[in-house]
C-alpha positions, 0 to 999 in steps of 0.5 A: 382150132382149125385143121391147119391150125393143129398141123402146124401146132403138132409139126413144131411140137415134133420139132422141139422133141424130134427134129433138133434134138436129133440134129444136136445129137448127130454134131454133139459127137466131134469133141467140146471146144473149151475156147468156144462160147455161143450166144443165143438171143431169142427176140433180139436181131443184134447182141444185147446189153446183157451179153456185151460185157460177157462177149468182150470179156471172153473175146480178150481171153481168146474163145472163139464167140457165136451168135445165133439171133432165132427172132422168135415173134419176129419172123415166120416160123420156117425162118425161125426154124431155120435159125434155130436148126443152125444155132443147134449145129453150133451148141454142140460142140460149145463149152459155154452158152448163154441165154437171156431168155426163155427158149423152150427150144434149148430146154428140149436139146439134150445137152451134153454134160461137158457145156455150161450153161447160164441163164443172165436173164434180161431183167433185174429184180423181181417185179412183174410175174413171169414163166410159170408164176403167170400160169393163172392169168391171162399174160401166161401160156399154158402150165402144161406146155410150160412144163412139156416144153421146159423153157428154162431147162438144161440151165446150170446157173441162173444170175440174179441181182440180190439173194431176195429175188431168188425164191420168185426166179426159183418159182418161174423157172420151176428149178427144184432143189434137187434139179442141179439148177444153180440160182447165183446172186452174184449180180447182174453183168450189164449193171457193171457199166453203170460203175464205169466212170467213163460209161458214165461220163460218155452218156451224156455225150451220147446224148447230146448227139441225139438230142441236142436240144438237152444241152443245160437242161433238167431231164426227164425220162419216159420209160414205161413197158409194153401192153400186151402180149409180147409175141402177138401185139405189144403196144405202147401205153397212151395215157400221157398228155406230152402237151400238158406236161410241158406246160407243167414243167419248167422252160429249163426241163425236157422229156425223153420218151424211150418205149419198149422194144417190142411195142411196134407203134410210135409215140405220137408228138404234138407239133407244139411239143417237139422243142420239149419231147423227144422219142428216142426209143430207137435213137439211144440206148436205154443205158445212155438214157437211165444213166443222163435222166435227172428223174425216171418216170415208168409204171411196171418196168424192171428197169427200176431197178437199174435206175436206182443204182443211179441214186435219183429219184422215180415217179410210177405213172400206174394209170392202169394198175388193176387191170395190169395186175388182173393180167399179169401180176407182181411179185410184191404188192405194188404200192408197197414196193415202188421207191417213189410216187405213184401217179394213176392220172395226168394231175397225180402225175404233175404232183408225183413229180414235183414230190419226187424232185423234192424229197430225199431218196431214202427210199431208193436206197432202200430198195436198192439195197434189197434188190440189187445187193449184188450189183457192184460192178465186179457182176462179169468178173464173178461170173467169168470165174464161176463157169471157169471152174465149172464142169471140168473137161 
């Protein structure tokens, strides 16, 4: 490691211990405002899906809503110390705050005991190993500096979609059981929407506004994660022959392709194909796409588990499945856990596919019922009563 490399390495240590904890001491000392709820987004430059019935719930009861967007990955770290410097100052006096993240910054502020704090997560079940449960291979970052810069403390809930998943949030978090740390399954609050009979219906419209070639046509989606590391390169996965998968499907069909957020290249469509393909990855929400899709195709993404919730059927198109597991690794043995054929090439895929369409969805079910036991609808209604009575002033 360079001498510049150890500097700046040592100055943003000194930040997380020295610098904003005594920032946050110095506003933590006006009186907690019991109507103010902060929202803190790590990566994102907007209000995500995880929040957004959380902030229109609270905004109608009247609390006063910040949020604070550090863009961490995404911006230099002068800027990302200055978003963070701000988002300090803000917390300290708030009686709730929400992450969907991890964010070592918040787990080393010394937070008062009258704000709650709850941890909604961005994710769904238990599938790919996260925090500390990839400490031992190569996706994961140092045991260490997980566990001298905690990235999931000061946390008072944690909300999980199904009691099942618990033990692999408690094993990630490292949340021991004497720490406070509450991991509730009382679902998800985003997975709400997806009982919304409107939300529902408007999808389909939203849609159309996009594409409105998916007028009378059987959809497809495309939605696979990242390869990668998040923070230095995410990419999109290429095995997926567009062009011969049209040619497998029937005129009446259409695929979405909707990639990862943090994935910065673009799905390459040939000319022949754009009456077939389209990639909405900035253009839809992956909401409106999972709640229109007829079938689901991804590979290790956690929004599996929001499609099953849809009662359709899902194809695993797993071209790289080993090398995925020796760089990250699940919490289940994949082929056991996925509700759905799984595909490792283009003629796999076009068979998966067909069986997919159809066979019953017996195994959907099931894995719905494992896994997202606690999502119902009434996700947001539950948590809101929770904090309510949290920590009383």
């Amino acid at each position: 490691m360079s001498v510049k490399s150890i500097i700046r390495s040592t100055y943003k240590k000194a930040s997380l211990k020295m610098l904003l904890p005594s920032v946050y001491k110095k506003h933590a000392k006006k009186a907690v405002n019991p109507k103010k709820a902060v929202f803190i987004e790590v990566r994102s430059a907007q209000l995500s899906d995880n929040f957004t019935l959380i902030n229109d719930a609270l905004a109608e009861q009247g609390f006063t809503i910040s949020l604070h967007c550090l863009r961490l990955g995404f911006v230099g770290f002068t800027k990302y110390l200055k978003n963070c410097l701000a988002m300090v100052k803000d917390i300290a006096d708030a009686r709730y705050v929400f992450l969907n993240e991890r964010s070592n910054v918040y787990g080393c502020l010394p937070i008062r005991k009258e704000t709650v704090t709850v941890q909604t997560w961005h994710a769904c079940g238990a599938f790919k190993r996260f925090g500390l449960s990839t400490g031992d291979v190569a996706f994961g970052e140092a045991k260490e500096d997980s566990l001298n810069y905690p990235p999931y403390g000061n946390l008072d809930y944690i909300t999980v979609s199904s009691p099942e998943v618990i033990w692999a949030y408690e094993e990630a978090m490292n949340i021991k059981p004497d720490s406070g740390q509450q991991m509730v399954a009382i679902g998800t609050s985003r997975t709400d929407m997806f009982f919304d009979k409107k939300r529902l219906a408007a999808a389909r419209d939203n849609l159309l506004s996009v594409v409105p070639a998916a007028d009378g046509k059987q959809i497809i989606l495309y939605a696979p994660t990242f390869r990668g590391n998040s923070t230095s390169g995410a990419k999109i996965p290429n095995a997926l022959d567009i062009a011969r998968l049209k040619k497998s499907l029937s005129e009446d069909t259409i695929l979405l392709i909707k990639h990862h957020p943090l994935a910065k290249d673009k799905q390459v469509i040939p000319d022949n194909c754009r009456d077939f393909a389209f990639d909405i990855t900035r253009t839809l929400s992956i909401e409106d796409a999972l709640m229109a899709a007829d079938l689901c195709i991804s590979d290790y993404s956690s929004l599996v588990f929001e499609y099953s919730l849809m009662d359709k059927p899902m194809v695993f198109f797993a071209y790289d499945m080993q090398e995925y597991i020796d760089d990250r690794g699940f919490y289940y043995p994949f082929e056991e856990f996925c509700p759905g054929p799984i595909a490792k090439d283009m003629d796999q895929l076009i068979e998966a596919i067909d069986e997919a369409q159809h066979s019953g969805l017996e195994k959907v079910r099931a894995f719905r019922k494992k896994f997202m036991s606690s999502c119902d609808g009434h996700a947001t209604e539950r948590l809101l009563e929770l904090i309510s009575t949290a920590k009383p002033l």
